[in-house]
mmCIF file as gemmi writes it, N, C-alpha and C atoms, coordinates in Angstrom:
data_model
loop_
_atom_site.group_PDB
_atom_site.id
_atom_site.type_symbol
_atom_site.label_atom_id
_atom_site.label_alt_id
_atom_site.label_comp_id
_atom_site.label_asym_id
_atom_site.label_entity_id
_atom_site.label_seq_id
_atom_site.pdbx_PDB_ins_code
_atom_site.Cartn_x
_atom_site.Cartn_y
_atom_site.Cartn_z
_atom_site.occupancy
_atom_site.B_iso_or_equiv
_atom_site.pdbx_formal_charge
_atom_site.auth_seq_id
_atom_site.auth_asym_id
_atom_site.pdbx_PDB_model_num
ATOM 1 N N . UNK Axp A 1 ? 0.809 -1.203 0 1 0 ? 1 A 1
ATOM 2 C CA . UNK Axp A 1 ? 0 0 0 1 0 ? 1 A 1
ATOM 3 C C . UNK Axp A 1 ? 0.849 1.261 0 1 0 ? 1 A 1
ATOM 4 N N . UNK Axp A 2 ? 1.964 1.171 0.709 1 0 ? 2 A 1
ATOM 5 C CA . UNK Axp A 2 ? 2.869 2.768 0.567 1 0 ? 2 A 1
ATOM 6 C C . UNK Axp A 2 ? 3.21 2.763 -0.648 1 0 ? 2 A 1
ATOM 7 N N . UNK Axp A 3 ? 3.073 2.048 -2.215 1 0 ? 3 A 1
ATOM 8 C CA . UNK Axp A 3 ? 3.405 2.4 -3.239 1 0 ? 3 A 1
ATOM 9 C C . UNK Axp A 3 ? 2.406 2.967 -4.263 1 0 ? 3 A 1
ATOM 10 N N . UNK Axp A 4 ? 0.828 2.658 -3.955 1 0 ? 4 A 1
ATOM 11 C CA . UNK Axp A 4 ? -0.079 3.171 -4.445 1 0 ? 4 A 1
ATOM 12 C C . UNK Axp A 4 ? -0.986 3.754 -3.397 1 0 ? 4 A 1
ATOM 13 N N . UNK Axp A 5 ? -1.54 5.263 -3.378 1 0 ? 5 A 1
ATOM 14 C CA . UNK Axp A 5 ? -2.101 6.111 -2.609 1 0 ? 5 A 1
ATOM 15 C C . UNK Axp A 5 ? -3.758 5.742 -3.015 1 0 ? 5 A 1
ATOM 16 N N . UNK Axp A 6 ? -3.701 5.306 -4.224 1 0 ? 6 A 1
ATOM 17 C CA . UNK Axp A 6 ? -5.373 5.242 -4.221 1 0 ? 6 A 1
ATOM 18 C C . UNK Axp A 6 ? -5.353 3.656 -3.9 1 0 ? 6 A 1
ATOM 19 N N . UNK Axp A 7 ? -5.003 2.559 -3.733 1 0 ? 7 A 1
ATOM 20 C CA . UNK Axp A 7 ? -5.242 1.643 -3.502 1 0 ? 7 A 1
ATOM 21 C C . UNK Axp A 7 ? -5.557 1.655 -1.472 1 0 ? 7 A 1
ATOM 22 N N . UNK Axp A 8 ? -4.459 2.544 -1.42 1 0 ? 8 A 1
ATOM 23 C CA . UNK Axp A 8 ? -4.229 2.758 0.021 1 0 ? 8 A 1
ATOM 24 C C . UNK Axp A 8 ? -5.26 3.186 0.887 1 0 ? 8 A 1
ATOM 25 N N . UNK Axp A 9 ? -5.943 4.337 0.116 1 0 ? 9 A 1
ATOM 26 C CA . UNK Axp A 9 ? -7.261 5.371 0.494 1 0 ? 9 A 1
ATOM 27 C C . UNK Axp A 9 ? -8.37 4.435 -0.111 1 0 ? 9 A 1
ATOM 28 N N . UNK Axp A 10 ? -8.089 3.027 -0.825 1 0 ? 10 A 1
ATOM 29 C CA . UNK Axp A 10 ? -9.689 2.484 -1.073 1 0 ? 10 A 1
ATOM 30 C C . UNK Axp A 10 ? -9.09 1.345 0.231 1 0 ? 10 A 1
ATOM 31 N N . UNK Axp A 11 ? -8.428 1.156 0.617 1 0 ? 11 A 1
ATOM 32 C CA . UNK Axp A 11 ? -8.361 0.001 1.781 1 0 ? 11 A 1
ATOM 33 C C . UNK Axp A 11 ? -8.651 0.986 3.216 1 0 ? 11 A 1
ATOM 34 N N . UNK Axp A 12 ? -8.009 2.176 3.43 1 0 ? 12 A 1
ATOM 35 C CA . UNK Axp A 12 ? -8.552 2.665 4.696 1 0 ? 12 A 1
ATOM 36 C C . UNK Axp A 12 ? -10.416 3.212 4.595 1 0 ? 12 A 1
ATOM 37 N N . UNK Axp A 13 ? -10.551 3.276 3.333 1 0 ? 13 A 1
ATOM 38 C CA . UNK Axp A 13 ? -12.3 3.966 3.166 1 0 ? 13 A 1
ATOM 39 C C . UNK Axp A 13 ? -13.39 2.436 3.76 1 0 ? 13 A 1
ATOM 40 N N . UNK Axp A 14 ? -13.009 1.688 3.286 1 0 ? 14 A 1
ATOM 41 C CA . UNK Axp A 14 ? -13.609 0.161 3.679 1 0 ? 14 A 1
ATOM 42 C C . UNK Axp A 14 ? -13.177 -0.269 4.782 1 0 ? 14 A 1
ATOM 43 N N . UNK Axp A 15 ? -11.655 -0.077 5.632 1 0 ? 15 A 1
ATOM 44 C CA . UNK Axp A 15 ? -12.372 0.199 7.227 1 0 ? 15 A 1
ATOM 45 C C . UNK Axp A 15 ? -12.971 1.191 7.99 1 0 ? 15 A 1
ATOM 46 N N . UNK Axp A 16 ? -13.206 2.295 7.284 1 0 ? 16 A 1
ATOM 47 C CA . UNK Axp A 16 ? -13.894 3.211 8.109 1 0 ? 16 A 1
ATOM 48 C C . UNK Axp A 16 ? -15.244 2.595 7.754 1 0 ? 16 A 1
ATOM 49 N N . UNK Axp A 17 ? -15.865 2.138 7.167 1 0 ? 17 A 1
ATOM 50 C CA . UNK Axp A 17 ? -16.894 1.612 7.072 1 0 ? 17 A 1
ATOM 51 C C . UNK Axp A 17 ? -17.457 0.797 7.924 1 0 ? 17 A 1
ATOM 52 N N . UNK Axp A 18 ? -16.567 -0.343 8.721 1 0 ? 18 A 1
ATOM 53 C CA . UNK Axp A 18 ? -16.497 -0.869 9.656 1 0 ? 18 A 1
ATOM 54 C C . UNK Axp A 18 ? -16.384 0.111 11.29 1 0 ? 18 A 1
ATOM 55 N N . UNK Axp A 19 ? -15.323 0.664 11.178 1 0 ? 19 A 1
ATOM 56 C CA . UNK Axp A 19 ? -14.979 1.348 12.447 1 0 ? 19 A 1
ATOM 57 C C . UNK Axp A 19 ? -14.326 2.709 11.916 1 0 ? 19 A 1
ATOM 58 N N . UNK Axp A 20 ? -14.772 3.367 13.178 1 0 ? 20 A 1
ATOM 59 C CA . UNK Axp A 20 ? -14.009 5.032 12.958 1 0 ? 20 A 1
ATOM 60 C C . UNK Axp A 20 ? -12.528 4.783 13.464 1 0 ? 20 A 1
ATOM 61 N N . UNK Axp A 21 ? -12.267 5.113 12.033 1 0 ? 21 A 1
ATOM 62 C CA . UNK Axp A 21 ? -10.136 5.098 12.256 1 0 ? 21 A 1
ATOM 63 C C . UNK Axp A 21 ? -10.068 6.651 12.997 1 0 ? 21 A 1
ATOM 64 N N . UNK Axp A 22 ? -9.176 6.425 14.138 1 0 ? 22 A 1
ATOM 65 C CA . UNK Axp A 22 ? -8.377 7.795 14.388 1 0 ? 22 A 1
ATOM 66 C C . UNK Axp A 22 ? -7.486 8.07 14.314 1 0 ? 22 A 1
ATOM 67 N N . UNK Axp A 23 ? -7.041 9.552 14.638 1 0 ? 23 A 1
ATOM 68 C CA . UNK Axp A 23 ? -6.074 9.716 13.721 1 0 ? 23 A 1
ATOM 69 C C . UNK Axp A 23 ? -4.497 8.994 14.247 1 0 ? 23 A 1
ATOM 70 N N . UNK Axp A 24 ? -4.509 8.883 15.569 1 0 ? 24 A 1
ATOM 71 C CA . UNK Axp A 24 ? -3.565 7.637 16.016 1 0 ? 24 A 1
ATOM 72 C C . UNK Axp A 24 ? -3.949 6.289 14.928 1 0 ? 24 A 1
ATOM 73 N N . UNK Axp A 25 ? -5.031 6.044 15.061 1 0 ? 25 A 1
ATOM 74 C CA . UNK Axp A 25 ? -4.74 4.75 14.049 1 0 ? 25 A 1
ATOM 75 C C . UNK Axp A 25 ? -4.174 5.006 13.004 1 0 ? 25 A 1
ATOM 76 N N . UNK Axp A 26 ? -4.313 6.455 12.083 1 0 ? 26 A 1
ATOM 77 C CA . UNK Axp A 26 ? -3.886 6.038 10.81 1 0 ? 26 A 1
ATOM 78 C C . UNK Axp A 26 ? -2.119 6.74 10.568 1 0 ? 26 A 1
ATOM 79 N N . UNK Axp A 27 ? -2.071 7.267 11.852 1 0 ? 27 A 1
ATOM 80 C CA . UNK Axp A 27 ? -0.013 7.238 11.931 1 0 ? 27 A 1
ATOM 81 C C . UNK Axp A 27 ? -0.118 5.499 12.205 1 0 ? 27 A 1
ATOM 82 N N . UNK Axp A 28 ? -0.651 5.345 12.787 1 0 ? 28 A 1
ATOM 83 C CA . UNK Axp A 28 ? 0.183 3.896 13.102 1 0 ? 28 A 1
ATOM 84 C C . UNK Axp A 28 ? 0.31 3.254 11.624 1 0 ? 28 A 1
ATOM 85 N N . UNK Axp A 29 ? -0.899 3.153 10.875 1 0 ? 29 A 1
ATOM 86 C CA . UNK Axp A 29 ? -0.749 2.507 9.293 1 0 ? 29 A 1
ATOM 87 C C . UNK Axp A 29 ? 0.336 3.464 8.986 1 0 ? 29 A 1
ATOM 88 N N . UNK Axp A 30 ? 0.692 4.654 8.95 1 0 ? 30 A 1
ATOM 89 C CA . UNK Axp A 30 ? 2.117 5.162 8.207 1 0 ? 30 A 1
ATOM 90 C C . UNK Axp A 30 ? 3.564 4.712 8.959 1 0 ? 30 A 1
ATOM 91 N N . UNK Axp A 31 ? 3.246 4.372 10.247 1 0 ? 31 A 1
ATOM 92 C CA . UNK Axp A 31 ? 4.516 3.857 10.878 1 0 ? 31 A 1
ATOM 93 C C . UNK Axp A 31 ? 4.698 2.489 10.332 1 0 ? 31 A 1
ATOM 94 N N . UNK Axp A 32 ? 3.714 1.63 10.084 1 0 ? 32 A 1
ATOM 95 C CA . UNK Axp A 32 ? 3.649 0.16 9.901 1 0 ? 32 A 1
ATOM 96 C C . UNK Axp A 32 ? 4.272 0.071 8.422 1 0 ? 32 A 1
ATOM 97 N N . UNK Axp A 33 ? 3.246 1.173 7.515 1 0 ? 33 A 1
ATOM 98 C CA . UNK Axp A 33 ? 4.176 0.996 5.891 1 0 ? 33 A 1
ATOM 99 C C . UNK Axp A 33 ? 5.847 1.471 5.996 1 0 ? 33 A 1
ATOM 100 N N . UNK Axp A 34 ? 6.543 2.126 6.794 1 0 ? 34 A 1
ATOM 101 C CA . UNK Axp A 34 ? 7.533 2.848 6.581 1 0 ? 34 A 1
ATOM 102 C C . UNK Axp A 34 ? 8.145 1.339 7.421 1 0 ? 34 A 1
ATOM 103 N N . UNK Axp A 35 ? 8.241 0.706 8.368 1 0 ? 35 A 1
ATOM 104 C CA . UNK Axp A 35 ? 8.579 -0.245 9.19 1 0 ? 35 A 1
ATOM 105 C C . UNK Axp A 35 ? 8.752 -1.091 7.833 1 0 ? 35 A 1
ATOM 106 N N . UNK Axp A 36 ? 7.763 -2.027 6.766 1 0 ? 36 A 1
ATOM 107 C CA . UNK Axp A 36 ? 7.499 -2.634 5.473 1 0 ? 36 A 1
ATOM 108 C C . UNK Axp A 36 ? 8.708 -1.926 4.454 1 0 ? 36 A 1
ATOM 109 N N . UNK Axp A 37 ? 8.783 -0.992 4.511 1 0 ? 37 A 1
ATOM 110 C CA . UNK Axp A 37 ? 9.888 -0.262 3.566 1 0 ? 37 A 1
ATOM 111 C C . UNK Axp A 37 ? 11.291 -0.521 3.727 1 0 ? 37 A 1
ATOM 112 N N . UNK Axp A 38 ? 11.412 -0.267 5.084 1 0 ? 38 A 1
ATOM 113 C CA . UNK Axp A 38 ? 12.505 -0.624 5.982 1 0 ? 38 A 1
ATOM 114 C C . UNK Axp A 38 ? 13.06 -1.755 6.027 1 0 ? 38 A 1
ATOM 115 N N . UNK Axp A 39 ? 11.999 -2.634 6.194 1 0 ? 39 A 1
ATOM 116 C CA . UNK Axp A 39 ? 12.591 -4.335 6.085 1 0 ? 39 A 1
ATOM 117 C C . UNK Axp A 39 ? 12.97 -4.741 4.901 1 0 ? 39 A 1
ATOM 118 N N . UNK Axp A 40 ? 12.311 -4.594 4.19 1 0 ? 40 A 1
ATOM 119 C CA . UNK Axp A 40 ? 12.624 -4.697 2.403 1 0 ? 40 A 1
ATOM 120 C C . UNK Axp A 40 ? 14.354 -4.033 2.322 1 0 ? 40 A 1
ATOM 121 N N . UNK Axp A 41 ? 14.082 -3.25 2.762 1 0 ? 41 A 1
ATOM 122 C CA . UNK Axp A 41 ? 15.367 -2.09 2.225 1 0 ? 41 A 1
ATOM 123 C C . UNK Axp A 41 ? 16.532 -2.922 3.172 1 0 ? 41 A 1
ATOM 124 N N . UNK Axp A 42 ? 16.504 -3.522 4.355 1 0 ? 42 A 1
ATOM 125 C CA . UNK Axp A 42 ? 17.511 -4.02 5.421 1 0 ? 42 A 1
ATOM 126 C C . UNK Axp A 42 ? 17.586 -5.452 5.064 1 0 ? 42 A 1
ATOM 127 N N . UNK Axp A 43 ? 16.799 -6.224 4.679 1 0 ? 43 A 1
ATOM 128 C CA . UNK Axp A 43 ? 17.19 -7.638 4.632 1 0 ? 43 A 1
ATOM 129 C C . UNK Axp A 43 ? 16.538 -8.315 3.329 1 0 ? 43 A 1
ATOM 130 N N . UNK Axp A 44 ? 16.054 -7.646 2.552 1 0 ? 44 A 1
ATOM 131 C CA . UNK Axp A 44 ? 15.724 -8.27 0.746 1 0 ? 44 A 1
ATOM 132 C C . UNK Axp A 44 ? 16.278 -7.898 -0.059 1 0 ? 44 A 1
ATOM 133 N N . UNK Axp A 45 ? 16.975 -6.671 0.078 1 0 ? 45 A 1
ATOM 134 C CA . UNK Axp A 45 ? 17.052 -5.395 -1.157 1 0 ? 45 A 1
ATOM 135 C C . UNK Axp A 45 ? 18.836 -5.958 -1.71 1 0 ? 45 A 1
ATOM 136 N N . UNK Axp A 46 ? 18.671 -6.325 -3.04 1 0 ? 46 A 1
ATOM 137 C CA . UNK Axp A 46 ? 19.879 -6.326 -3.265 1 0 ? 46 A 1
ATOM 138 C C . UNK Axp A 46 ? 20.723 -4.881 -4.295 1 0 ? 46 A 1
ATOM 139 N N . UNK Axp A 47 ? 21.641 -4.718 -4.553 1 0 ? 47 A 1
ATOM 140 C CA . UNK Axp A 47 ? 21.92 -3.703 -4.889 1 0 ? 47 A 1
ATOM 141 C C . UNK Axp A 47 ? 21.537 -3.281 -6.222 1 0 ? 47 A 1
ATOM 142 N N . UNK Axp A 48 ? 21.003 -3.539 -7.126 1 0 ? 48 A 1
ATOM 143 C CA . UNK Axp A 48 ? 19.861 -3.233 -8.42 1 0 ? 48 A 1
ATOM 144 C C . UNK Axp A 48 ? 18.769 -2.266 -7.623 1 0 ? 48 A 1
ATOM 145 N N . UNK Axp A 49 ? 17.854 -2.836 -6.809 1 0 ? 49 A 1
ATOM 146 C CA . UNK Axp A 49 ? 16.989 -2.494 -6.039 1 0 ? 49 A 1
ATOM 147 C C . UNK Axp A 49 ? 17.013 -1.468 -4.74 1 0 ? 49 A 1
ATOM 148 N N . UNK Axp A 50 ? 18.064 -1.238 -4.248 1 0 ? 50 A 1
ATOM 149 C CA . UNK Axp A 50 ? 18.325 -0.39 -2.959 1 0 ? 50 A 1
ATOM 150 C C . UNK Axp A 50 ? 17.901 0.73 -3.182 1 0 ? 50 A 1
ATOM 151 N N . UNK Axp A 51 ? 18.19 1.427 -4.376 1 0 ? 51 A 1
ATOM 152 C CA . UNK Axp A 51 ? 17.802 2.957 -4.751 1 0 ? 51 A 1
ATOM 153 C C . UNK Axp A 51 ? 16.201 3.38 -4.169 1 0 ? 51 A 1
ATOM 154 N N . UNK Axp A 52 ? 15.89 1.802 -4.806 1 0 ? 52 A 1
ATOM 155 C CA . UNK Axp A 52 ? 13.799 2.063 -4.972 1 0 ? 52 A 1
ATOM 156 C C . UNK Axp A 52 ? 13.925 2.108 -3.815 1 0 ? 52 A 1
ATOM 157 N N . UNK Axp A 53 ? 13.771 1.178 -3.056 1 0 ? 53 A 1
ATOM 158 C CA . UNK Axp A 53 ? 13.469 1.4 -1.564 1 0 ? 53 A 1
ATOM 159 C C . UNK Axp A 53 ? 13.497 2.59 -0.673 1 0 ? 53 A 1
ATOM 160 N N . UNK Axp A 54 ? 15.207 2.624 -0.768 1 0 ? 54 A 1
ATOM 161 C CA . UNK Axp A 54 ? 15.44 4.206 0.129 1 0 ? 54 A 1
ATOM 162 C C . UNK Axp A 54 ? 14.633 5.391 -0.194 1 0 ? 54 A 1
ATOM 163 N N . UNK Axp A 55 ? 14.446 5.42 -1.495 1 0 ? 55 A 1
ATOM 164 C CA . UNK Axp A 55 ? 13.545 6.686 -2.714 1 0 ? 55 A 1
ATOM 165 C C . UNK Axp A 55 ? 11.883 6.392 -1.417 1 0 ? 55 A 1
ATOM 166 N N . UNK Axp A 56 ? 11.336 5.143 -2.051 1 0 ? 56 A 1
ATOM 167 C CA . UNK Axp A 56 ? 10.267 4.779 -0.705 1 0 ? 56 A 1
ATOM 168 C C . UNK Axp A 56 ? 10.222 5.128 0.759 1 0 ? 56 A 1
ATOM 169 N N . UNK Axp A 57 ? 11.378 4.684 1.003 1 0 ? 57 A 1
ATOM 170 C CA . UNK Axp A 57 ? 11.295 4.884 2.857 1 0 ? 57 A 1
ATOM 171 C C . UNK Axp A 57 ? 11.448 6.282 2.843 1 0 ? 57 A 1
ATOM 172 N N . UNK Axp A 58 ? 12.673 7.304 2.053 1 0 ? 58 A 1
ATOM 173 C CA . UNK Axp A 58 ? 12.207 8.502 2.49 1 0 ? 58 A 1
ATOM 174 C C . UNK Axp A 58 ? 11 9.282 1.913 1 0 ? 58 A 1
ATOM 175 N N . UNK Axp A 59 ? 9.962 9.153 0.829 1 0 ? 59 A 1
ATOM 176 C CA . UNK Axp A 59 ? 8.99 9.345 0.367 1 0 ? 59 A 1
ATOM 177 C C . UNK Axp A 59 ? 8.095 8.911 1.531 1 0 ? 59 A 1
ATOM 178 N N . UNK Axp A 60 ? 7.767 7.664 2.157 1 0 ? 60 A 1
ATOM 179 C CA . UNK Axp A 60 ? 7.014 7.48 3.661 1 0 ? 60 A 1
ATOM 180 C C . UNK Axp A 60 ? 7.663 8.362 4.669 1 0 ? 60 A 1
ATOM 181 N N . UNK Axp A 61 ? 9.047 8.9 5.17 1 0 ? 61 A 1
ATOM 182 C CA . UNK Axp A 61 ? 9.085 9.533 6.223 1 0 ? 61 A 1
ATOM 183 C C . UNK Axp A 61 ? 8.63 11.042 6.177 1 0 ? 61 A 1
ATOM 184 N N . UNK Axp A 62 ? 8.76 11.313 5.013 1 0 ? 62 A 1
ATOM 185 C CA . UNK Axp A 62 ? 8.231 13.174 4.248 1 0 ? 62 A 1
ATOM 186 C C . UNK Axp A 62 ? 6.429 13.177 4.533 1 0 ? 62 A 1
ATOM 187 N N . UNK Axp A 63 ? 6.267 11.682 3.941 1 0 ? 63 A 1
ATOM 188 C CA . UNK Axp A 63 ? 4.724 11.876 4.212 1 0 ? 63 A 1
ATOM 189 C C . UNK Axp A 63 ? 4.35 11.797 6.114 1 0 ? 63 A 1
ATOM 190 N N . UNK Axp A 64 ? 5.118 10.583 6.543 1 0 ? 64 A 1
ATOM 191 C CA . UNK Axp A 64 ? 4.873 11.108 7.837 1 0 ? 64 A 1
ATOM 192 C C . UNK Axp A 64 ? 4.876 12.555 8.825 1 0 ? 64 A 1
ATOM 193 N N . UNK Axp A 65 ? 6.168 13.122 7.873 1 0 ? 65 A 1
ATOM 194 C CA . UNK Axp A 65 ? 6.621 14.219 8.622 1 0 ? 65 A 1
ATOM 195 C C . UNK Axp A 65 ? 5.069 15.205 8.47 1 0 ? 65 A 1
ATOM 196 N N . UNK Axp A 66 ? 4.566 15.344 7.362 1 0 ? 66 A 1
ATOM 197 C CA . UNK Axp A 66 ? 4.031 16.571 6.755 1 0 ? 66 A 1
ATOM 198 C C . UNK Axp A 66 ? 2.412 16.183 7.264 1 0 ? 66 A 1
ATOM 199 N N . UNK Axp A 67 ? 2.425 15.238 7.412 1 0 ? 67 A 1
ATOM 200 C CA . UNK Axp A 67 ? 0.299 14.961 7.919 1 0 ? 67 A 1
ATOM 201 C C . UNK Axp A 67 ? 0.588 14.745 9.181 1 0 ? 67 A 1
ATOM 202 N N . UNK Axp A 68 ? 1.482 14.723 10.139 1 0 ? 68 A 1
ATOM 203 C CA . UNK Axp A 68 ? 1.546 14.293 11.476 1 0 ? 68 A 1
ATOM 204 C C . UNK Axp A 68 ? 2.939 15.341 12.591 1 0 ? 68 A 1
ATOM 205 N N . UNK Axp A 69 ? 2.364 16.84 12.073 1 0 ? 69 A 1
ATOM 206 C CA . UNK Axp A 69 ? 3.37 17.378 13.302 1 0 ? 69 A 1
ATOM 207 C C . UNK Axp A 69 ? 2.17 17.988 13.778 1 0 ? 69 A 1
């Protein structure tokens, strides 16, 4: 989901449907995708691939930074 934003916003719209997400819940989904980025990038990523990742993890920490001060 941290690589597509509308896939992302049709998976959190169908649990709000279920339950009211707050806004602690939905840092935690941005801590959880950036944690997913992280692991990829620390123990899968071989060096072809490292660029994407890091490009990802800091693209998730900008988004964290900017919807959550």
């Amino acid at each position: 989901f941290y690589q597509d934003n509308i896939r992302y916003s049709f998976l959190l719209e169908g649990y709000c449907e279920t339950v009211h997400l707050t806004k602690e819940d939905l840092y935690a989904t941005e801590l959880l995708a950036l944690f997913m980025i992280l692991r990829f990038l620390g123990a899968k990523v071989n060096a072809n691939s490292r660029e994407h990742w890091y490009r990802l993890a800091t693209k998730q920490l900008d988004r964290i930074r900017a919807t959550h001060q």
